[in-house]
C-alpha positions in Angstrom: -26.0 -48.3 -57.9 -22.6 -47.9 -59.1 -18.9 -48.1 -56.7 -17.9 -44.5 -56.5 -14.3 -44.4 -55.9 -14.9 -41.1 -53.8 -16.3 -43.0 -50.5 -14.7 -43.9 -48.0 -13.8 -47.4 -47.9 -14.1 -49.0 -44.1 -14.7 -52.3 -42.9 -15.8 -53.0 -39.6 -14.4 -56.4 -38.0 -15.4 -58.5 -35.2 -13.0 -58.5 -32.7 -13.7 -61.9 -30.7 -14.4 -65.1 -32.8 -13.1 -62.9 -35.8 -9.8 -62.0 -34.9 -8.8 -63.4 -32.4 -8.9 -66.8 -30.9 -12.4 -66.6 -28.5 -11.6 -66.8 -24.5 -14.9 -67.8 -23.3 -14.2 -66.9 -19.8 -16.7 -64.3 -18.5 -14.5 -62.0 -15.8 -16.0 -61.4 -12.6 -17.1 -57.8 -13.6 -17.2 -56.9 -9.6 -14.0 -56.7 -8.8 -12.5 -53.1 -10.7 -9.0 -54.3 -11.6 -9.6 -57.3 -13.6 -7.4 -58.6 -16.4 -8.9 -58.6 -19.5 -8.0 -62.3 -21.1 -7.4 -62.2 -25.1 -7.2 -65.0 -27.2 -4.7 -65.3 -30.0 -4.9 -63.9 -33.1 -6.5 -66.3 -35.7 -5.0 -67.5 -38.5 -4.3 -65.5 -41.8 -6.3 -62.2 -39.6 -3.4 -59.9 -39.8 -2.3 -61.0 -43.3 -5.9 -60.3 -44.3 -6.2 -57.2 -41.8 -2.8 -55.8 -43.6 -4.3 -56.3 -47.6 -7.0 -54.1 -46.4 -5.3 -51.3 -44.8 -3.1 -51.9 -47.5 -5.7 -51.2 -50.3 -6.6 -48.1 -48.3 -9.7 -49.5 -46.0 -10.2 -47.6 -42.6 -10.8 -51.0 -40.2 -13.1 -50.6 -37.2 -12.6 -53.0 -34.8 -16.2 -54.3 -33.1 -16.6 -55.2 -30.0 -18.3 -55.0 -26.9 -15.2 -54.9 -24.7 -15.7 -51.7 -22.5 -11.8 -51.7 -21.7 -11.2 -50.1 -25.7 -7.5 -48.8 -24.5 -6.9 -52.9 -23.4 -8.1 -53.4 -26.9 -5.9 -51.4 -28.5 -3.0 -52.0 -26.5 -3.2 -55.7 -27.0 -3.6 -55.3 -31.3 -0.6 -53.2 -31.3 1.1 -55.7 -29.6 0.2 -58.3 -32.3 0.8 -55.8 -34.9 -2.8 -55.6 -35.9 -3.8 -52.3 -38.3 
């Protein structure tokens, strides 16, 4: 099967372990107003994250964070596409 230039070109990424630095601290889930705990962002992730979005890839982020505004708060924070 051959490339076609005419897909769509995404990348899903793995948000903890991937991107950022892994917090292995499990939050106590039973108390509603928790802060969610994010590591920092590993090395050469946003360079690499930027040459995607760059050469046009739609990233996904994956995760299994249930707080996805948090998420996205804390990437645009770190200047993550």
């Amino acid at each position: 099967m051959k490339p076609n230039d005419e897909l769509p070109k995404v990348i899903a990424v793995d948000l903890d372990g991937t991107i950022l630095q892994p917090v292995w601290e499990v939050p106590d889930t039973t108390i509603h107003n928790y802060e969610q705990k994010f590591g920092e962002v590993m090395p050469l992730a946003r360079e690499a994250l930027n040459v995607l979005w760059y050469w046009g890839y739609k990233i996904v982020i994956w995760t299994t964070r249930t707080d996805t505004e948090a998420v996205r708060k804390y990437l645009v924070s770190k200047r993550i596409p």
